[in-house]
C-alpha positions as CSV (number, residue, x, y, z in Angstrom):
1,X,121.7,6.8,-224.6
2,X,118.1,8.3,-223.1
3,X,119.0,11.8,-224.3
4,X,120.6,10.3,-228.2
5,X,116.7,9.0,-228.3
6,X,115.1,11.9,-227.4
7,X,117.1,13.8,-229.8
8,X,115.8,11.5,-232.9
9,X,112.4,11.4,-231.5
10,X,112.4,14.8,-232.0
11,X,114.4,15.4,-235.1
12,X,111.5,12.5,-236.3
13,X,108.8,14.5,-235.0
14,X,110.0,17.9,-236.7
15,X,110.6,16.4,-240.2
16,X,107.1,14.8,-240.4
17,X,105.4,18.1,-238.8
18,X,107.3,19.7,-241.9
19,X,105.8,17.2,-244.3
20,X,102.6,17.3,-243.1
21,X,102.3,20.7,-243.1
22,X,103.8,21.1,-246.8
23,X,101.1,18.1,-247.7
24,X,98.2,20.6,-246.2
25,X,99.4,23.5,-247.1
26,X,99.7,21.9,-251.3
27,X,96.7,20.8,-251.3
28,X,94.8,23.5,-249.6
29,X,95.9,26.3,-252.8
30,X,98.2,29.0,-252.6
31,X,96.1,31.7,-251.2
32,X,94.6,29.6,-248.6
33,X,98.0,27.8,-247.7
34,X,99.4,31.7,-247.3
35,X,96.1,32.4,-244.9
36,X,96.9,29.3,-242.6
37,X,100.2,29.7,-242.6
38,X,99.9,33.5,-241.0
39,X,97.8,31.6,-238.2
40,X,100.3,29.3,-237.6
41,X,102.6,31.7,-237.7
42,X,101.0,33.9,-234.8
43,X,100.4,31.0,-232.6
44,X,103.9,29.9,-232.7
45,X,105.1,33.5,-231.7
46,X,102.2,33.7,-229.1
47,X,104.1,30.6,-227.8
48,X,107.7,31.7,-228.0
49,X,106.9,34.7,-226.1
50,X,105.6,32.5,-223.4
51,X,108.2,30.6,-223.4
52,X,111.0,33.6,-223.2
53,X,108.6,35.4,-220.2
54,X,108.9,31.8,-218.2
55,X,112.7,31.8,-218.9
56,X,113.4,35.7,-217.6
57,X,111.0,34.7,-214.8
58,X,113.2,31.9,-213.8
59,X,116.3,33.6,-214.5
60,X,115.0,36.5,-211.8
61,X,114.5,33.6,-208.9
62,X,117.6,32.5,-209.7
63,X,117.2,28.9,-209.8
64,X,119.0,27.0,-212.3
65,X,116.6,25.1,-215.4
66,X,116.3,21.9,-213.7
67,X,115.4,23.0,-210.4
68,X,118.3,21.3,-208.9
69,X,120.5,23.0,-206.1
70,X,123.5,21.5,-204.8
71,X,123.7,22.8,-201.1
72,X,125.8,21.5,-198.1
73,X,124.5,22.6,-194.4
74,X,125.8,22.1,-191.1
75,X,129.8,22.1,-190.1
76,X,132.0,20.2,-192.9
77,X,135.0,18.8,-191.3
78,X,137.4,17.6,-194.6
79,X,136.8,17.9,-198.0
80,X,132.8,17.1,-199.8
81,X,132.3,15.3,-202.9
82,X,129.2,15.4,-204.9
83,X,128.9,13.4,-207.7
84,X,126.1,12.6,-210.2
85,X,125.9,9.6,-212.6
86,X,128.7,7.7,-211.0
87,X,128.8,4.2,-211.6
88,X,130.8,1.2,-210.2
89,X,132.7,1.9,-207.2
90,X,135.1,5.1,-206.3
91,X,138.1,4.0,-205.5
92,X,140.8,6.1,-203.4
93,X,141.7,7.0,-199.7
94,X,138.6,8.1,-197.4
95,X,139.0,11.5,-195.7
96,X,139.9,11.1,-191.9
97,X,137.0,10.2,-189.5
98,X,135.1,9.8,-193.2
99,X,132.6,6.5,-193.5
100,X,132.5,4.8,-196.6
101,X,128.9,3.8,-197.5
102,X,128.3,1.4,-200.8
103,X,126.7,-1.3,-201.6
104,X,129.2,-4.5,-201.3
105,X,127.3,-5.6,-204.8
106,X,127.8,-3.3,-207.0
């Protein structure tokens, strides 16, 4: 649901920069609309290419987008389940020697 709103937000936000900009740029005259638009224009590559250089930099460390890593340490006797978003209870046999820990409420 959070990411559905964030995704309208910004479709929202992108049509009413367009409109905004097509409202400035009609009444500011065709030369001077074509002027401002080439400054536009350069600041949004200036920012792409920052944007691409922080990506490959990223991509080098190797670290994924979020900055999330999954990692298990120690000595794993059985079989390891991670899980994200769950919700209600997991049902099903616990490994061996395994301790089920839950809250009784949920």
């Amino acid at each position: 649901m959070a990411k559905r709103v964030l995704v309208w937000c910004a479709v929202v936000a992108g049509v009413g920069s367009v409109v905004a900009l097509g409202i400035v740029f009609a009444s500011a005259g065709l030369d001077r609309a074509d002027k401002m638009a080439s400054v536009f224009g350069a600041f949004i590559g200036i920012g792409g290419l920052a944007v691409a250089v922080h990506g490959l930099r990223v991509a080098r460390r190797g670290d994924d987008a979020a900055g999330f890593r999954n990692s298990i340490s120690g000595v794993v006797h059985g079989p390891v389940v991670q899980a994200r978003d769950v919700r209600g209870r997991i049902e099903g046999p616990a490994p061996e020697g395994a301790e089920r820990i839950w809250d009784e409420n949920s």
